[in-house]
NUDRENNU-404874 format. One line per field, with one value per residue: residue number from 1; chain; x negated, z negated, y of N, C-alpha, C in turn. Coordinates in Angstrom, 1 decimal, padded with zeros to 4 digits. Atoms other than C-alpha are relative to their C-alpha. Layout:
! NUDRENNU-404874
nr: NUM | ...
kette: A | ...
npx: X | ...
npz: Z | ...
npy: Y | ...
capx: X | ...
capz: Z | ...
capy: Y | ...
cpx: X | ...
cpz: Z | ...
cpy: Y | ...
This chain:
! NUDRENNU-404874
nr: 1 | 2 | 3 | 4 | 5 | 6 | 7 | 8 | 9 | 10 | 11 | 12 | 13 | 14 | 15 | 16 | 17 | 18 | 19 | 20 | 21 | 22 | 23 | 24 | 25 | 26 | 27 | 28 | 29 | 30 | 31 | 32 | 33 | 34 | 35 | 36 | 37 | 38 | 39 | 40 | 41 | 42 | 43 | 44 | 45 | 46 | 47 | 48 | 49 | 50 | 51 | 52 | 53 | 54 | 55 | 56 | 57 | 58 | 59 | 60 | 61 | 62 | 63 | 64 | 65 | 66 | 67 | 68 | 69 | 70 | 71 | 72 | 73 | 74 | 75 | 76 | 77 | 78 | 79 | 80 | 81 | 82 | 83 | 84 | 85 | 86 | 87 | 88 | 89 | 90 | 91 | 92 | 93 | 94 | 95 | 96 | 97 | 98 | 99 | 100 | 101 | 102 | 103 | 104 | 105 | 106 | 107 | 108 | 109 | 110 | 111 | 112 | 113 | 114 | 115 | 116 | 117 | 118 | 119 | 120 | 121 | 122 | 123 | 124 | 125 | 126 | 127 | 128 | 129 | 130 | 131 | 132 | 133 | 134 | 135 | 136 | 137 | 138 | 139 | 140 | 141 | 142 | 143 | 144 | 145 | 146 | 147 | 148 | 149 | 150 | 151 | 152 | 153 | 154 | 155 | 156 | 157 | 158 | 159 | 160 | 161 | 162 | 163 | 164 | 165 | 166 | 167 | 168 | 169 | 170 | 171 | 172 | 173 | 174 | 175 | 176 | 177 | 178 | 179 | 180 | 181 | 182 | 183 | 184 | 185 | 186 | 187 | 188 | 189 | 190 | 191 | 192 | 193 | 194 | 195 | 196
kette: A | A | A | A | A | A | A | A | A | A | A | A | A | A | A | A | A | A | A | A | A | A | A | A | A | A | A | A | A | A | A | A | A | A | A | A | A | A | A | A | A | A | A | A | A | A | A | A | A | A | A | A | A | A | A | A | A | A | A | A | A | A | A | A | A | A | A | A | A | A | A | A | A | A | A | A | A | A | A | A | A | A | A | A | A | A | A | A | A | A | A | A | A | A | A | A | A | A | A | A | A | A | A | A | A | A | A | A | A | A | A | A | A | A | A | A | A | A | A | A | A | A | A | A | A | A | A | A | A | A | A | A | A | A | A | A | A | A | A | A | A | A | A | A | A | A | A | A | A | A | A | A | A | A | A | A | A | A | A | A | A | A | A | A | A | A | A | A | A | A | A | A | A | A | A | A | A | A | A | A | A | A | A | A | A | A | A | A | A | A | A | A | A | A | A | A
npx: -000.6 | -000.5 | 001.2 | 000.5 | -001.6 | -000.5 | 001.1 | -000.2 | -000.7 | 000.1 | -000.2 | 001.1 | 001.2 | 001.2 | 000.6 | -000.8 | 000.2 | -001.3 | 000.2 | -000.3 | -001.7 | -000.8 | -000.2 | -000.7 | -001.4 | -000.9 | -000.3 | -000.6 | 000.4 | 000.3 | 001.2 | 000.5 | 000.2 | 000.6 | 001.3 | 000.3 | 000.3 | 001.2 | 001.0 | 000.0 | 000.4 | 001.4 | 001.1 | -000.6 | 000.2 | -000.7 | -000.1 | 001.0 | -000.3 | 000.5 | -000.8 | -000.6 | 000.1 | -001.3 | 000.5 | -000.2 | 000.5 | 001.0 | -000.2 | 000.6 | 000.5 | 000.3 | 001.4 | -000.1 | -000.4 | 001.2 | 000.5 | -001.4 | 000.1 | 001.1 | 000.2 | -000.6 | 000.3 | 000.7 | -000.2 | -001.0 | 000.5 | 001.0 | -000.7 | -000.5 | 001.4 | 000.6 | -001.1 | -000.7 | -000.1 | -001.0 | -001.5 | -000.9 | -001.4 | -001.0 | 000.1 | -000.7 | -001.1 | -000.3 | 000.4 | -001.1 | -001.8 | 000.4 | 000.1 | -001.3 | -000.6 | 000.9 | -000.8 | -001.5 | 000.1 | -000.7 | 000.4 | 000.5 | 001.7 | 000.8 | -000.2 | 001.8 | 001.5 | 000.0 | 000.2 | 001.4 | 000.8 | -000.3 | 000.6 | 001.3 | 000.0 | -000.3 | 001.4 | 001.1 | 000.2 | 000.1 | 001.4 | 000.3 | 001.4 | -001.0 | 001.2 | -000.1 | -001.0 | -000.3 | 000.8 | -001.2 | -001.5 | -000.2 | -000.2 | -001.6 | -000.9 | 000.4 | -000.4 | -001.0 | 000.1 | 000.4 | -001.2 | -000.8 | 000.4 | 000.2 | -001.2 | -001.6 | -001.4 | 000.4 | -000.1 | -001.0 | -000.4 | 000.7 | 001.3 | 000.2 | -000.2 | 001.7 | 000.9 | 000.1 | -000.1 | 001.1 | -000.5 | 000.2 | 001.0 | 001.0 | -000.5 | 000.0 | 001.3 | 000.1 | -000.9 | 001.8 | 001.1 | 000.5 | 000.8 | 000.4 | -001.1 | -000.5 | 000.4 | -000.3 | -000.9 | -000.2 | 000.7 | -000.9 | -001.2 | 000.5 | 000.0 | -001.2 | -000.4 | 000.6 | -000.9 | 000.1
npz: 001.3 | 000.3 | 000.4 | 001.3 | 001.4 | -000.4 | 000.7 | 001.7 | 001.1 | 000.0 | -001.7 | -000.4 | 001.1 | 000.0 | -001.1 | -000.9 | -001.6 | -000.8 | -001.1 | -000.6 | -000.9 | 001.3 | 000.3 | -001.4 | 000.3 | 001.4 | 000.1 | -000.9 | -000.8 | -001.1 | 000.3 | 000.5 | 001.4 | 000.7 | -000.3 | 000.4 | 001.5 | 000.2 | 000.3 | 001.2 | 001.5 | -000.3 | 000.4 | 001.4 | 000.5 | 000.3 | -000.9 | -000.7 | -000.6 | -000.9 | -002.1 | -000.7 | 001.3 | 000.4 | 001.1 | 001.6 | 001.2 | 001.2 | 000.8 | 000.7 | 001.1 | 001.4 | 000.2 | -000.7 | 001.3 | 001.4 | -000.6 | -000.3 | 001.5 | 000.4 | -001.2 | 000.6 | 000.6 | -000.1 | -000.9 | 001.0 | 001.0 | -000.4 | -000.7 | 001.5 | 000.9 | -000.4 | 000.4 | 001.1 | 000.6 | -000.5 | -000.1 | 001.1 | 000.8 | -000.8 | 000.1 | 001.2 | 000.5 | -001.0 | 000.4 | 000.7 | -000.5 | -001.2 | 000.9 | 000.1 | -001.0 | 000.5 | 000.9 | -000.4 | 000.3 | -001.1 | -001.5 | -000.4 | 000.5 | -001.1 | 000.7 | 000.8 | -000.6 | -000.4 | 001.4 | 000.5 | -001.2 | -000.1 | 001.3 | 000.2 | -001.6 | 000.4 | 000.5 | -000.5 | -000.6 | 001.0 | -000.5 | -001.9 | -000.9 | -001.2 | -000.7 | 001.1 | 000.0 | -000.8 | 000.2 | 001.9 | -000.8 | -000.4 | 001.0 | 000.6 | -001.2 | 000.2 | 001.1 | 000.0 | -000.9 | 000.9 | 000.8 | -001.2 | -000.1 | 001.7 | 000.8 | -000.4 | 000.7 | 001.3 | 000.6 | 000.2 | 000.7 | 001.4 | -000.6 | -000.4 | 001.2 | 000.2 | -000.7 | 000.3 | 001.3 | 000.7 | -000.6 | 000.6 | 000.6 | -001.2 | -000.1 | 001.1 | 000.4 | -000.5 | 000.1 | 001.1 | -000.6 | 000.4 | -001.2 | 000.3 | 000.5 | -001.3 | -000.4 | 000.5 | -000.4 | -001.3 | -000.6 | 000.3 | -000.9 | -001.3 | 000.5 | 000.1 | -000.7 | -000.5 | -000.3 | -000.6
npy: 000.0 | 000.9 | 001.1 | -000.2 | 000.0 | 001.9 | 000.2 | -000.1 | 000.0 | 001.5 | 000.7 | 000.7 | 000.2 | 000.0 | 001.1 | 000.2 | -000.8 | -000.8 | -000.3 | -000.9 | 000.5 | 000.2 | -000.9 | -000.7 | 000.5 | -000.2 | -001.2 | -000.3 | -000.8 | 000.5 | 000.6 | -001.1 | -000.7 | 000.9 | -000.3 | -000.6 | -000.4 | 000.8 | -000.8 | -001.2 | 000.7 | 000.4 | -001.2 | -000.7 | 001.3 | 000.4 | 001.5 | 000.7 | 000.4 | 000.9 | 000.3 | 001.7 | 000.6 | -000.9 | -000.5 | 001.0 | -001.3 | -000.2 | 000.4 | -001.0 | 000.7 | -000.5 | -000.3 | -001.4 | -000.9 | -000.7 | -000.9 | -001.4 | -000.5 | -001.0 | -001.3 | -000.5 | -000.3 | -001.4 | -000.6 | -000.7 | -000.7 | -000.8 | -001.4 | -000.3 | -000.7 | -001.4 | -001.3 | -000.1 | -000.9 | -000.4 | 000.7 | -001.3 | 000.6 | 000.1 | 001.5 | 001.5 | 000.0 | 000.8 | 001.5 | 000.4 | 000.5 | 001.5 | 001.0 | 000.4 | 001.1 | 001.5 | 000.1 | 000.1 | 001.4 | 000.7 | -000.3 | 001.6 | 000.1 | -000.5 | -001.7 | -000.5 | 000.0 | -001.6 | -001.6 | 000.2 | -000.9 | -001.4 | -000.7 | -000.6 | -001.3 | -001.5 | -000.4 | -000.2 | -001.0 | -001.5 | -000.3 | -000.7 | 000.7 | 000.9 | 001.1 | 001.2 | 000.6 | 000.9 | 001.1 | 001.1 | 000.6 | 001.3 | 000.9 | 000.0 | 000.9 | 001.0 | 000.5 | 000.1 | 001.7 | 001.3 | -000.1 | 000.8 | 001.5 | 000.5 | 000.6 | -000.4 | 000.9 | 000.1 | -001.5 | 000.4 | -001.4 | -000.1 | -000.3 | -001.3 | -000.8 | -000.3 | -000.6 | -000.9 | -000.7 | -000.7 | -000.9 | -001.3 | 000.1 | -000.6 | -000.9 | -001.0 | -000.6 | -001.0 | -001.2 | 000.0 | -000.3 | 001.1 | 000.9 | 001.1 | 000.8 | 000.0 | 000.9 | 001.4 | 000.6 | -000.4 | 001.0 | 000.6 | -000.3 | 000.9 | 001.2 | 000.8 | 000.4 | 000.8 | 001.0 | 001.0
capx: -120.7 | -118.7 | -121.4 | -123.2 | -119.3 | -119.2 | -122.6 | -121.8 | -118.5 | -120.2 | -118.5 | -121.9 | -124.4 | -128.0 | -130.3 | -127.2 | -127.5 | -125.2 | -125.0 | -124.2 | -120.9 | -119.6 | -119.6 | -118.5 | -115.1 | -114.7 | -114.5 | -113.2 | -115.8 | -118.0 | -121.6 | -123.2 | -122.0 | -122.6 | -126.3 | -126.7 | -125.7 | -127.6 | -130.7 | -130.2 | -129.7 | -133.2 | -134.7 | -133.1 | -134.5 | -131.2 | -131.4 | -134.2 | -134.2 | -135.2 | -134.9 | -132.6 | -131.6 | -129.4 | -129.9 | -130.8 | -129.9 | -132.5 | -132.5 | -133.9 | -136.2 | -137.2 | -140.4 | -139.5 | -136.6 | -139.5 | -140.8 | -137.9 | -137.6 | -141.3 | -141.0 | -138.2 | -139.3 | -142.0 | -140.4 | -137.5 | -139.1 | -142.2 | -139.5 | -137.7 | -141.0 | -141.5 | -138.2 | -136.6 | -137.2 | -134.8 | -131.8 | -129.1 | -126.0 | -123.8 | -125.5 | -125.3 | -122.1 | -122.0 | -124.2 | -121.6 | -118.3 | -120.4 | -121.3 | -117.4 | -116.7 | -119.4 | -117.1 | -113.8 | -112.5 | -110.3 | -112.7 | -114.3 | -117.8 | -118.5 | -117.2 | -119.5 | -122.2 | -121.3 | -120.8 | -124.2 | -125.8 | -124.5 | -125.9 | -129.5 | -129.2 | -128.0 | -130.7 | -133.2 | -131.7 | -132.4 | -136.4 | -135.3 | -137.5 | -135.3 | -138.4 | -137.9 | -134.2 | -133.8 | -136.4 | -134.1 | -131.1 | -132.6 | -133.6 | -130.2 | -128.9 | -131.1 | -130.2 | -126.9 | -127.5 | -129.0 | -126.4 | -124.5 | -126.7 | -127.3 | -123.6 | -121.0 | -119.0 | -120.4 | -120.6 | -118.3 | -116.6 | -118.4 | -121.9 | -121.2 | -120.2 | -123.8 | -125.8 | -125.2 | -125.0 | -128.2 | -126.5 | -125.0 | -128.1 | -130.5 | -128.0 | -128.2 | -131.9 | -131.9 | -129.7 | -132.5 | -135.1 | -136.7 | -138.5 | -139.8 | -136.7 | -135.2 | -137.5 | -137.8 | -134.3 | -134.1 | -136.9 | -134.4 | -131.7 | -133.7 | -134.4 | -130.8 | -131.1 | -133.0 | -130.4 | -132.3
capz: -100.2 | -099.8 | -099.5 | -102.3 | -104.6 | -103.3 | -104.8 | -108.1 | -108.8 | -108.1 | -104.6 | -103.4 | -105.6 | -105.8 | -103.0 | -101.1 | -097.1 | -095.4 | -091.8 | -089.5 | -087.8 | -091.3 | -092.2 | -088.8 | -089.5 | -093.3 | -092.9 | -089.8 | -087.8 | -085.1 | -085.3 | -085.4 | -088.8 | -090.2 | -089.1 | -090.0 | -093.9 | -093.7 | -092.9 | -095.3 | -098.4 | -096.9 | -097.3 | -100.9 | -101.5 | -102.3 | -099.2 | -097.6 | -094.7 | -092.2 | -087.9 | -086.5 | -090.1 | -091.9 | -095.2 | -098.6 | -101.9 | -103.9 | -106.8 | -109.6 | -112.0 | -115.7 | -115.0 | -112.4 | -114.9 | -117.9 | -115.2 | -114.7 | -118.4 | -118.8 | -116.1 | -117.9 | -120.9 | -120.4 | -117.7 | -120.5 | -123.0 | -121.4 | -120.0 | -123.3 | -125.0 | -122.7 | -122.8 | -125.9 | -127.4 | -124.6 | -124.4 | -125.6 | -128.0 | -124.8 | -123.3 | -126.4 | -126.3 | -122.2 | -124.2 | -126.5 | -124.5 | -122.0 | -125.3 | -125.9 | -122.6 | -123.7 | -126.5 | -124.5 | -125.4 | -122.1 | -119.9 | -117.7 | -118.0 | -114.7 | -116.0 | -119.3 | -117.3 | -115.4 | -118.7 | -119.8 | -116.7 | -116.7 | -120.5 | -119.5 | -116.1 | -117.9 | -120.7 | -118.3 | -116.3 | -119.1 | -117.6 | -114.2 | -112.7 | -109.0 | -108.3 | -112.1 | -112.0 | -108.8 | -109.8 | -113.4 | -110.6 | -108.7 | -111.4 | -112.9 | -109.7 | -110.1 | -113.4 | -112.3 | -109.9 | -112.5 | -115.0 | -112.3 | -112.1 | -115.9 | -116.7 | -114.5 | -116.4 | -119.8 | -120.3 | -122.4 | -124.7 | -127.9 | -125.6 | -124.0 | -127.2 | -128.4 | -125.9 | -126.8 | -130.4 | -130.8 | -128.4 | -130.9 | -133.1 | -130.5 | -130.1 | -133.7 | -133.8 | -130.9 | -132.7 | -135.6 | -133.2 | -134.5 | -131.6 | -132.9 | -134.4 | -130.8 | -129.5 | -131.4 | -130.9 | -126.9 | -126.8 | -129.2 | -126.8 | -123.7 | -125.7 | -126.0 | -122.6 | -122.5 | -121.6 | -120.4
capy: 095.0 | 092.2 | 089.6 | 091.2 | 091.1 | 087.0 | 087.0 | 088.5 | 087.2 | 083.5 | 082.8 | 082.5 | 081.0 | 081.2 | 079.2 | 078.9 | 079.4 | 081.6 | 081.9 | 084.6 | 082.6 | 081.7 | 084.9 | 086.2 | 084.1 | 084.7 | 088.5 | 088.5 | 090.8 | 091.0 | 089.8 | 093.0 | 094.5 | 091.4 | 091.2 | 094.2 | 093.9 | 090.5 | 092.7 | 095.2 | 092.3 | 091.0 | 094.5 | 094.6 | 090.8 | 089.8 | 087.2 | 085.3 | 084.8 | 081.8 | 081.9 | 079.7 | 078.5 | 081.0 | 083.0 | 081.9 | 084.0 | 084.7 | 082.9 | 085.4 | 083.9 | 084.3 | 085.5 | 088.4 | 089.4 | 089.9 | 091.9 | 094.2 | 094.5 | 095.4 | 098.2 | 099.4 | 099.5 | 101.8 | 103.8 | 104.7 | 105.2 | 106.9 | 109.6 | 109.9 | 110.8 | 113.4 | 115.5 | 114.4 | 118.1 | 119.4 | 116.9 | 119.7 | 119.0 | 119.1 | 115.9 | 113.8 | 114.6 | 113.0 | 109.8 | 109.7 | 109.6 | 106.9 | 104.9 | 105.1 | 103.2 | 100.7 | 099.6 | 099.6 | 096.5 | 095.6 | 096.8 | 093.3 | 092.3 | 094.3 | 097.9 | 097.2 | 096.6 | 099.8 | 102.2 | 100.4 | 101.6 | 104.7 | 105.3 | 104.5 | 106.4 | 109.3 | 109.1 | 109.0 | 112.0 | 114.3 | 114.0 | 115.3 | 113.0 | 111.5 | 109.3 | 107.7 | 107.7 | 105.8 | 103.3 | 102.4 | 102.1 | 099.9 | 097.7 | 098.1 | 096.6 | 093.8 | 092.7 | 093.2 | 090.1 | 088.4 | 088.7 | 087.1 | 084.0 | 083.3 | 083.9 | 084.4 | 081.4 | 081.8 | 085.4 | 086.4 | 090.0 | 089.2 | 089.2 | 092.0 | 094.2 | 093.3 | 094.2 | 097.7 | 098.1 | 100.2 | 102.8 | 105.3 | 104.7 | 105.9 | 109.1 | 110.1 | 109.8 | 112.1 | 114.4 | 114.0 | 115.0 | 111.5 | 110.1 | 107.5 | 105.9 | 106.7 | 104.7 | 101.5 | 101.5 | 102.0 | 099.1 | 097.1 | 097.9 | 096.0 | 093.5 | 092.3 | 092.4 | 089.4 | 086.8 | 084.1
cpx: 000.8 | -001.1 | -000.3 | 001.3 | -000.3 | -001.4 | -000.1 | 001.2 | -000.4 | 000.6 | -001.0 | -000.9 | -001.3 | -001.3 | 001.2 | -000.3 | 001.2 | -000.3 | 000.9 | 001.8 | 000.6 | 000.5 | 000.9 | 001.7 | 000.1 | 000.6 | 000.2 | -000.8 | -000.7 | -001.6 | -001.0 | 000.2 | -000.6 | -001.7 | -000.4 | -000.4 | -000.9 | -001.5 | -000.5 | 000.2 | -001.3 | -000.8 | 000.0 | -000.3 | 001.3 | 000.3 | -001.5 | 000.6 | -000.8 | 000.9 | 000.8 | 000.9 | 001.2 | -000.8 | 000.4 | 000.0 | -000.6 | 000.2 | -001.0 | -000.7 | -000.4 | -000.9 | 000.3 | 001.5 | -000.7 | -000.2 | 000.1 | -000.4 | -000.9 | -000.4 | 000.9 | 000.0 | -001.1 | 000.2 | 001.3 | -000.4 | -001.5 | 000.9 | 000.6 | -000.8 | 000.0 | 001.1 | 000.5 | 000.4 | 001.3 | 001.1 | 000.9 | 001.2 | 001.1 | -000.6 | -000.5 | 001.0 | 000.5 | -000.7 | 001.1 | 000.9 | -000.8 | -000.4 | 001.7 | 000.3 | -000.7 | 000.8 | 001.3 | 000.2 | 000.6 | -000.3 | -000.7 | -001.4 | -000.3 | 000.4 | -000.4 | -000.7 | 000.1 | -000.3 | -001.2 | -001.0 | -000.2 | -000.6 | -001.7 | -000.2 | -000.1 | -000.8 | -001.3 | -000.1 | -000.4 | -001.7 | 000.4 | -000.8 | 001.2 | -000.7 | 000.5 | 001.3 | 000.6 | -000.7 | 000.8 | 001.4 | -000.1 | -000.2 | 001.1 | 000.8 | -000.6 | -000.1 | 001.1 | 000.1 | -000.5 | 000.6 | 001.0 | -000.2 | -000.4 | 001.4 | 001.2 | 000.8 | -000.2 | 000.2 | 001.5 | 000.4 | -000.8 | -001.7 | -000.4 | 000.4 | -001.6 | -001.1 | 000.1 | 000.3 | -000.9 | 000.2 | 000.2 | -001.1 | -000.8 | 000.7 | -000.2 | -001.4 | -000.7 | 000.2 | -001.4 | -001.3 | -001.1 | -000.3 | -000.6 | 000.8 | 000.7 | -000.5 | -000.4 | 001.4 | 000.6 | -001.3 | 001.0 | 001.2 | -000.5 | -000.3 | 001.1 | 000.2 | -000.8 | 001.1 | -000.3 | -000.6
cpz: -000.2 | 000.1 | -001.6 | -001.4 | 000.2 | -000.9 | -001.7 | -000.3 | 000.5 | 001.2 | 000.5 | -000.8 | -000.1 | 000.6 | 001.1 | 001.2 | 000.1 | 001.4 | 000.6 | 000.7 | -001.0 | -000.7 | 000.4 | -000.5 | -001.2 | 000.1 | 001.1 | 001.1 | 001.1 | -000.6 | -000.1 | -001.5 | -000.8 | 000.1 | -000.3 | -001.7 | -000.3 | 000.0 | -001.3 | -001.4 | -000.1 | -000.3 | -001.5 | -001.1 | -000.8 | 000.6 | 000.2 | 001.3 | 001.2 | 001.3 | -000.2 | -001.2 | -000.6 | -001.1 | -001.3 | -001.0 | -000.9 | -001.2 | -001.1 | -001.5 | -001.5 | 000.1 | 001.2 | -000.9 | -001.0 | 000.8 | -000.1 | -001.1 | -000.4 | 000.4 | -000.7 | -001.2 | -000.5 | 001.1 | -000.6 | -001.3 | 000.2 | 000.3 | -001.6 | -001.3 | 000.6 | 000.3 | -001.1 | -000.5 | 000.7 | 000.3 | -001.6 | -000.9 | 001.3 | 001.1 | -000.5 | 000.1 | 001.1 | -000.9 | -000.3 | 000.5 | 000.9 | -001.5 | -000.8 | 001.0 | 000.0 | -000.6 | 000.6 | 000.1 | 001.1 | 001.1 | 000.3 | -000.2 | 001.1 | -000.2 | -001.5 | 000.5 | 000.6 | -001.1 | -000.6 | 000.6 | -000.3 | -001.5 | 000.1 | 001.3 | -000.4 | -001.1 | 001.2 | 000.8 | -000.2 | 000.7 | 001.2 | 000.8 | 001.4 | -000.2 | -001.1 | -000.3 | 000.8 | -000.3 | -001.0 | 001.7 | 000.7 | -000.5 | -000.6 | 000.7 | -000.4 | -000.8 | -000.1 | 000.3 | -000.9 | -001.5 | 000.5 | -000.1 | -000.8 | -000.4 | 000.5 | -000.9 | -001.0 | -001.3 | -000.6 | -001.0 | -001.1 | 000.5 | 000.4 | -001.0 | -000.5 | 000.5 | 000.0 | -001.3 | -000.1 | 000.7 | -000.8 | -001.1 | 000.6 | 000.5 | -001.1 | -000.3 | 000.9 | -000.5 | -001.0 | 000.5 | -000.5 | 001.1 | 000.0 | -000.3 | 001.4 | 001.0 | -000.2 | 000.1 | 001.1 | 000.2 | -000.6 | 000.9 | 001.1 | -000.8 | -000.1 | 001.5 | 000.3 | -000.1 | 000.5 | -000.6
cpy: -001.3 | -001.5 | 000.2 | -000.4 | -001.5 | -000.2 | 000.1 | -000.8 | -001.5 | -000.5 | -000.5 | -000.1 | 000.0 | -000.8 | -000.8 | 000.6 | 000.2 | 000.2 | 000.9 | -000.7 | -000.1 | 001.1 | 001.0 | 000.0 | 000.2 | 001.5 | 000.6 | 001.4 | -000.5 | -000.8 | 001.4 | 000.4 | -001.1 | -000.5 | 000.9 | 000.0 | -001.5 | 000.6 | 000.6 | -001.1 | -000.7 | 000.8 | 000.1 | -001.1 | -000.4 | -001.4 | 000.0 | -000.5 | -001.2 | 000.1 | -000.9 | -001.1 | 000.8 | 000.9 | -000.1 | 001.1 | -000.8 | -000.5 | 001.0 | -001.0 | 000.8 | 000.8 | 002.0 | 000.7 | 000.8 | 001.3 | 001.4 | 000.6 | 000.3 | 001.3 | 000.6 | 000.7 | 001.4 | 001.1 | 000.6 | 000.6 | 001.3 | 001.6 | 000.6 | 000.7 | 001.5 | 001.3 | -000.1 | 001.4 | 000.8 | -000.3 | 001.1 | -000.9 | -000.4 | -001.5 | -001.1 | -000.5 | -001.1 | -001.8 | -000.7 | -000.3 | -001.7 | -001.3 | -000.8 | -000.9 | -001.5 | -001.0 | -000.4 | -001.4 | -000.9 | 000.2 | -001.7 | 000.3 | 001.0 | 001.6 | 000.1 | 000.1 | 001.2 | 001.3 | -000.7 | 000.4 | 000.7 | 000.9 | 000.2 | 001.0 | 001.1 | 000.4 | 000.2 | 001.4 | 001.3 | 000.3 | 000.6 | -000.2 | -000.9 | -001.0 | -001.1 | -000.4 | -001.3 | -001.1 | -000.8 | -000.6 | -001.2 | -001.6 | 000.0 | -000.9 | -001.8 | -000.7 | -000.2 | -001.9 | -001.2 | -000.4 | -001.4 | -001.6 | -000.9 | -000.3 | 000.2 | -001.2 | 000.3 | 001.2 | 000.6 | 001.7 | 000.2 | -000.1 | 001.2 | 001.3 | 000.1 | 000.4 | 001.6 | 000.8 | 001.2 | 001.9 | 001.4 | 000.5 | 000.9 | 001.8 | 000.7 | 000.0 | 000.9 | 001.2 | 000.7 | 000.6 | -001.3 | -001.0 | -001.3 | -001.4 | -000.1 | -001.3 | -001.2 | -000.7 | -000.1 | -001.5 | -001.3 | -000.6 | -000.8 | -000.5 | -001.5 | -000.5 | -001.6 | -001.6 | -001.3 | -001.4
């Protein structure tokens, strides 16, 4: 976690090597845990790794972003088609308060990005699909990282306000039973995500 945080908040930058002794000594442990979570950000393509050399982060390109966002797109809205009829008044209501925290104006870019998560996570939960939830999470993650490497300096309150206008929109055409309108404006909504 702490690699990964030096990663997001820009400490460590993107095709930068890290080595296991530099590491050792920043965070003061032994060489095991730290090999360990070096592993585990190689399984998670977060690092790259080369023998004898160290490990390089991942620099996240335009083209495997689109990716994300085309996986997403039909993997939110595909599920949203197929339960809409059953999403009750009582979790609109959960949309709704998570669309409040979207909004909060003194929250930091990294607790929007959280209550932005947490809005499509929690639409998608209404399918009661694990397999399709975890799949949005881990793309969620990985847009996190790439948030990271587009804007940690740039990114800014008036960006992050926009990326979720279409939020209570897409609630009231739930309420509507209007599936259609729901979902022009949930593809709208990944759209904004397109940051690059």
């Amino acid at each position: 976690n702490a690699i990964l945080n030096g990663i997001l908040s820009g400490e460590f930058k993107s095709g930068q090597i890290l080595t296991e002794r530099e590491l050792v000594e920043k965070y003061g442990c032994s060489k095991a845990p730290v090999r360990e979570a070096l592993i585990t950000l190689c399984s998670d393509d977060v690092l790259r790794s080369f023998p004898r050399y160290g490990y390089e982060i991942v620099r996240l390109t335009s083209e495997h972003i689109q990716e994300i966002l085309d996986f997403r797109l039909i993997l939110e809205t595909g599920y949203l088609r197929s339960c809409y009829q059953n999403i009750t008044k009582l979790q609109l209501n959960e949309l709704k308060r998570i669309a409040d925290r979207c909004l909060t104006p003194e929250a930091d870019i990294w607790e929007h990005w959280e209550a932005n998560t947490d809005f499509h996570l929690t639409l998608i939960s209404f399918a009661r699909n694990r397999y399709a939830y975890e799949q949005l999470e881990k793309s969620m993650s990985v847009l996190k990282r790439a948030y990271a490497q587009f804007y940690w300096e740039t990114w800014n309150q008036a960006v992050t306000m926009t990326d979720v206008q279409h939020h209570y929109p897409i609630i009231q055409s739930l309420e509507n039973k209007d599936i259609e309108q729901a979902l022009r404006l949930l593809e709208q909504d990944m759209e904004d995500f397109c940051f690059y």
